[in-house]
TIZA-852744 format. One line per 5 residues: for each residue y, x, z of C-alpha. Coordinates in pm, whole numbers, plus 50000, padded with zeros to 5 digits. Example, Ala and Ser with C-alpha at 12.3 -4.5 7.8 and 13.67 -1.06 7.14 Angstrom:
49550:51230:50780; 49894:51367:50714
This chain:
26725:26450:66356; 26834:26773:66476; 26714:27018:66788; 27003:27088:66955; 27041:27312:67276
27241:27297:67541; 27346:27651:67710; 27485:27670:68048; 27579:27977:68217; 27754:27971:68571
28073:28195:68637; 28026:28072:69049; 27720:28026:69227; 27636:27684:69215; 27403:27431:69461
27231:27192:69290; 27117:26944:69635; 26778:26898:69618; 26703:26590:69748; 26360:26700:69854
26426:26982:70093; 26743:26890:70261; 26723:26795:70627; 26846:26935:70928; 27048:27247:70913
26909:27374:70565; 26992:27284:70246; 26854:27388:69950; 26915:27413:69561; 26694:27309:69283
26613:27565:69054; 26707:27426:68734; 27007:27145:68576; 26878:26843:68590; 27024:26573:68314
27190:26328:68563; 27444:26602:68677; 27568:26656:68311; 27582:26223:68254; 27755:26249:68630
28037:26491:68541; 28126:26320:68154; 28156:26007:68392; 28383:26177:68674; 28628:26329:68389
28649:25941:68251; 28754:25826:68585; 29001:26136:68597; 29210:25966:68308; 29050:26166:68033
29092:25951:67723; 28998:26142:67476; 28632:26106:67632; 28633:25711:67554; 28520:25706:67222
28212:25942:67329; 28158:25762:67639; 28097:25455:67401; 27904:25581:67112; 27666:25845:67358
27621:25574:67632; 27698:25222:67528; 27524:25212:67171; 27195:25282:67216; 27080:25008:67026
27278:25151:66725; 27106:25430:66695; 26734:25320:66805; 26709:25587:67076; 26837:25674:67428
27051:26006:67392; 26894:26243:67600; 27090:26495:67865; 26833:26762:67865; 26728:26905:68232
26863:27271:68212; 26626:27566:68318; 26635:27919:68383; 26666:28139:68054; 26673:28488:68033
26937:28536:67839; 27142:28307:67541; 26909:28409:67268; 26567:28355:67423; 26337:27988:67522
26241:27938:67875; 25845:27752:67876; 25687:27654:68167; 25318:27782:68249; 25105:27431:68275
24911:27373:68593; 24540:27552:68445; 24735:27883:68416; 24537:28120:68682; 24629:28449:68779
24502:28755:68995; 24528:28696:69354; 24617:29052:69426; 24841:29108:69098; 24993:28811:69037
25214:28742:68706; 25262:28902:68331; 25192:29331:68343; 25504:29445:68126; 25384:29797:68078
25140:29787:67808; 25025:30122:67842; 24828:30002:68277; 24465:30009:68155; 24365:29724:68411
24591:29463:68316; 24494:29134:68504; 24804:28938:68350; 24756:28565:68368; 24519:28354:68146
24470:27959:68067; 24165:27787:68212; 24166:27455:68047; 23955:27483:67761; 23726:27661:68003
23615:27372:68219; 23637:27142:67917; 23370:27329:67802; 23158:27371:68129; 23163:26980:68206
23007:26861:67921; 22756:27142:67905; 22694:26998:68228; 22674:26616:68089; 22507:26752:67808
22214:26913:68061; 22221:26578:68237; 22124:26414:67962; 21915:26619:67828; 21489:26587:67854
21462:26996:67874; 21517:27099:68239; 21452:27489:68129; 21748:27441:67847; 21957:27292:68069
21971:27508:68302; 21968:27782:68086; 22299:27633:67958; 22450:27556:68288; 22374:27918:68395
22537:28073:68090; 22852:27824:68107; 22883:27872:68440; 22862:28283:68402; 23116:28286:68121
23320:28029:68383; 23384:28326:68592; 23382:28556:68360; 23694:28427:68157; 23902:28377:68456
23884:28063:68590; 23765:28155:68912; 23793:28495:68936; 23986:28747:68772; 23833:28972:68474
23909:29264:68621; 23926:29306:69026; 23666:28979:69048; 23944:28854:69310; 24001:28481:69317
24216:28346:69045; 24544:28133:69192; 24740:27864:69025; 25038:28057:68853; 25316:27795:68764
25627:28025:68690; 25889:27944:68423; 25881:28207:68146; 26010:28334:67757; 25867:28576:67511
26104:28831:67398; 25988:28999:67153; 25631:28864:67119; 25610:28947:67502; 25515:28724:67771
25767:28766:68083; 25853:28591:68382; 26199:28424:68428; 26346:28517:68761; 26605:28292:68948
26817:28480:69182; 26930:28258:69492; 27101:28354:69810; 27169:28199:70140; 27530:28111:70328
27518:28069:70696; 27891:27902:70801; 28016:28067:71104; 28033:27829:71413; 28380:27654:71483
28355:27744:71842; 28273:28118:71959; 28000:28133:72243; 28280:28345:72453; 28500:28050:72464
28205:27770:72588; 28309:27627:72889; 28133:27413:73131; 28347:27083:73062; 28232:27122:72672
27919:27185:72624; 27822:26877:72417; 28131:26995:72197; 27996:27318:72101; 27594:27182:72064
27790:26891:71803; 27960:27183:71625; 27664:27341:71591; 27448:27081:71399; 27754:27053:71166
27726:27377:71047; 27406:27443:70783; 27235:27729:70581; 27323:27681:70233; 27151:27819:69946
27277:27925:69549; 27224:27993:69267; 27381:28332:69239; 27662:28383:68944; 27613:28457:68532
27245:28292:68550; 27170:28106:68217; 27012:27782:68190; 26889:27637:67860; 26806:27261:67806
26679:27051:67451; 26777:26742:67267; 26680:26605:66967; 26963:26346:66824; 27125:26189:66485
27319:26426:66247; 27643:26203:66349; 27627:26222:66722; 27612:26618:66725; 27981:26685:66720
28072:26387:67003; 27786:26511:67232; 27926:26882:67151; 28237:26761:67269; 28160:26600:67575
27974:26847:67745; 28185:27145:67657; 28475:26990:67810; 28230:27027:68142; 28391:27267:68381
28195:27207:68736; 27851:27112:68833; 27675:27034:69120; 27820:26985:69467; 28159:27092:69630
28357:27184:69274; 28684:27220:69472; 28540:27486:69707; 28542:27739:69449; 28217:27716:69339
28037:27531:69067; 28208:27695:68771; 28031:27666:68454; 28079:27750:68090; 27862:27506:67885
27844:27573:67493; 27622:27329:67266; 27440:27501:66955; 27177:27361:66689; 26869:27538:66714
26662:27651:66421; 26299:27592:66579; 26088:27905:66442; 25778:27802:66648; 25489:27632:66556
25494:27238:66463; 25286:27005:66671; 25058:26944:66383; 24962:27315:66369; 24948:27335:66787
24701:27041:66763; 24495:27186:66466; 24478:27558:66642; 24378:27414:66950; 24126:27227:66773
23997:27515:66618; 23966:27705:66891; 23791:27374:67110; 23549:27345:66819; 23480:27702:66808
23393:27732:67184; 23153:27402:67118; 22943:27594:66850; 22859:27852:67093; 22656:27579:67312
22566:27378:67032; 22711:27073:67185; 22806:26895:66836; 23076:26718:66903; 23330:26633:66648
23618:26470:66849; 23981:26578:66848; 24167:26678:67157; 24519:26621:67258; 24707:26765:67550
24989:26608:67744; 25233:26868:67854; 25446:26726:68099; 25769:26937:68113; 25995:26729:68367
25941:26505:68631; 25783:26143:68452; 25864:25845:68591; 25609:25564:68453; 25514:25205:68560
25276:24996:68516; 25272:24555:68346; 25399:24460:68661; 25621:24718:68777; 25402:24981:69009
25436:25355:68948; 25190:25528:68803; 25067:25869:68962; 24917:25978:68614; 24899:25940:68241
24627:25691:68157; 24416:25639:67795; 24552:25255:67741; 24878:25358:67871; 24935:25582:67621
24751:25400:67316; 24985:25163:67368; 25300:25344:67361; 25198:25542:67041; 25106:25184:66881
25442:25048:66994; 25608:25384:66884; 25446:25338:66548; 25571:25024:66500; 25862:25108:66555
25930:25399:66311; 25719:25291:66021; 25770:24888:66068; 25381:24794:66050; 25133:24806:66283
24867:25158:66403; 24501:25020:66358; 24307:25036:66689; 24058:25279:66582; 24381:25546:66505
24550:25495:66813; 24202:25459:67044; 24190:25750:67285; 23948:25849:67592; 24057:26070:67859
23873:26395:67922; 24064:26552:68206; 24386:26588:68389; 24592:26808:68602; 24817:26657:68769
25017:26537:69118; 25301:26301:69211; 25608:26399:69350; 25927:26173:69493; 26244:26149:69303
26545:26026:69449; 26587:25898:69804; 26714:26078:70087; 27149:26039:70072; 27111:25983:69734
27268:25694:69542; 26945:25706:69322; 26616:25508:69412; 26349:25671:69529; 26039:25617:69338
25771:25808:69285; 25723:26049:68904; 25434:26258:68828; 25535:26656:68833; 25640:26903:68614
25343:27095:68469; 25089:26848:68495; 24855:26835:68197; 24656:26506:68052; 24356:26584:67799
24270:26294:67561; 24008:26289:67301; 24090:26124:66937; 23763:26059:66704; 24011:26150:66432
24352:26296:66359; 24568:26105:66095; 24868:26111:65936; 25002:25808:66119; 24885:25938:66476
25093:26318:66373; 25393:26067:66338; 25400:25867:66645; 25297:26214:66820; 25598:26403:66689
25850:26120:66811; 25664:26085:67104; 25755:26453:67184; 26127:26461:67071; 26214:26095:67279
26011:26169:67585; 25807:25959:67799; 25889:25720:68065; 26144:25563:68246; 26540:25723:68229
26497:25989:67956; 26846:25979:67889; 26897:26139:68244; 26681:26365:68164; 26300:26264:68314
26003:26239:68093; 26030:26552:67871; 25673:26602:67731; 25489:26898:67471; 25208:26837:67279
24929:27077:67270; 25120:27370:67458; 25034:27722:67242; 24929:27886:67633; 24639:27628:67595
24498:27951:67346; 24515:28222:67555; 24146:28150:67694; 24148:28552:67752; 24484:28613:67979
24777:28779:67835; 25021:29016:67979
């Protein structure tokens, strides 16, 4: 298997319809690629008479089954530049109220920058269990006081420095250089000038000029020469037909012969530098088990974080959505996972898994003028936090091609894109 990544850059601006927002006389874009518009433009170049796409069209859409896996058309999102990795911030990153987002001067003495609050109220619940439970009301609340203290202190409700209250901060972003910094998307809005001119309105057409009116809608871009950046893992023998196919894109996204839409599309393999998921899961362990000692709570389970990194579309034995990643749900895919890779069944006591915490809404998908169905996924960002009683080999297996398949419903279109144990998890302090 190799990582490979998909780099888009627009030479137009480009609308990407989101399905969401438009009603009315607005119409807005989505702010990154999703997968179905790169599956949607191979197939309109097929139905354009381009033959030379038919034997990639086959083998990238028609043989799954040959190659055990659904090939995946990453979603797209907004990169800095060709060379760096867009991440998105998961739903416990907090920042200051009154100085929102990363401080890029290094040499501000108050920087407030934006911190991670999961482990953080991990921590405070079960010293709050743990008091519960416990037959020493002056301990207790000793150790309620002091998590509760350090609570605030660390950020989660306030920030460290101005005390101000702490607001979700959910902002795609890269580290250039070692540094954390937001990724901006720069958008811009098109008003169409009305077909009929108010000096020309005349009594006998009034209903005329009102219908004009509601044809005509505010538009909004994505301005020009704004990179986008999108990962796939897939079989050493597919790379050069799913190179081909999506460099021979030339248009995204809606009205292509209006002069807009133009894109420039160039596939690369990507030599992953960061840290493997066994060594996210162990340094967030370490760090989990660290924070423990200091309350002398004793526990010596293993946690496991759910990053969910595009909209996840799951259902349930008899076909319901699901608003949010449950414990048997997902003992049950890294069981069938497991069998599937290694040909013999995951023992119970490997796979078993309790859930500590989640973060998490549900949004809709599909629907309005859309040729799609509407159904409902869970978002982007949301975070699930299971316990393990113990980390195997086997479990690091199913995990890892867990992460590189997805999760869910229509990965090959580009839903259910998940990270295990994201590295911002660590920075229980803030960073700028």
């Amino acid at each position: 298997m190799k990582k490979i990544g998909v780099l888009v850059k627009n030479h137009s601006p480009i609308l990407l319809k989101d399905q969401e927002c438009s009603s009315g006389k607005i119409l807005k874009t989505r702010r990154y690629i999703p997968g179905i518009y790169l599956r949607e433009a191979i197939t309109n170049q097929l139905l354009q008479g381009r033959s030379s796409l038919n034997r990639c069209f086959d083998q990238l859409f028609c043989d799954c089954h040959r190659w055990g896996m659904e090939i995946v058309f990453p979603n797209c999102y907004p990169n800095l530049n060709a060379y760096t990795f867009p991440m998105l911030l998961p739903a416990t990153a907090k920042s200051c109220r009154w100085k929102p987002g990363f401080i890029e001067d290094s040499s501000v003495d108050e920087q407030h920058g934006v911190f991670d609050t999961l482990l953080n109220q991990i921590i405070f619940q079960q010293v709050l269990a743990f008091s519960i439970k416990s037959g020493r009301p002056s301990r207790s609340l000793t150790l309620i006081q002091d998590a509760y203290h350090r609570l605030i202190e660390q950020g989660t409700l306030y920030c460290n420095i101005c005390h101000e209250v702490a607001n979700a901060y959910q902002v795609e972003y890269a580290k250039p250089h070692g540094n954390f910094k937001q990724i901006p998307i720069r958008t811009y809005w098109q008003q169409p000038e009305s077909a009929l001119s108010s000096s020309h309105i005349t009594a006998a057409a009034p209903f005329a000029h009102h219908r004009k009116q509601q044809q005509g809608r505010c538009i909004e871009f994505i301005s020009e020469r704004t990179w986008f950046l999108g990962f796939s893992f897939l079989p050493t023998s597919l790379v050069d037909l799913y190179k081909e196919s999506l460099e021979s894109i030339t248009h995204l996204g809606e009205g292509s012969g209006q002069r807009i839409g133009r894109v420039e599309i160039t596939v690369r393999e990507i030599e992953d530098h960061e840290l493997s998921l066994r060594q996210r899961v162990l340094k967030l362990n370490q760090k989990y088990h660290r924070m423990q000692k200091e309350y002398s709570l004793g526990r010596t389970d293993a946690l496991i974080t759910v990053n969910i990194q595009s909209e996840t579309i799951l259902r349930d034995q008899n076909g319901r959505p699901l608003t949010k990643l449950s414990s048997s749900f997902l003992a049950e895919t890294i069981k069938r996972i497991y069998r599937q890779i290694a040909g013999e069944d995951l023992s119970a006591e490997e796979a078993a898994c309790q859930e500590v915490v989640s973060f998490s809404r549900p949004v809709y998908t599909g629907g309005w003028k859309s040729s799609r169905e509407a159904t409902i996924a869970i978002a982007r960002g949301s975070v699930f936090v299971f316990s393990f009683p113990s980390l195997s080999p086997k479990l690091f297996l199913a995990l890892d091609h867990l992460e590189k398949h997805g999760l869910g419903e229509k990965r090959g279109e580009g839903y259910g894109q998940i990270l295990i144990c994201d590295p911002f998890h660590l920075e229980v302090g803030g960073v700028v």
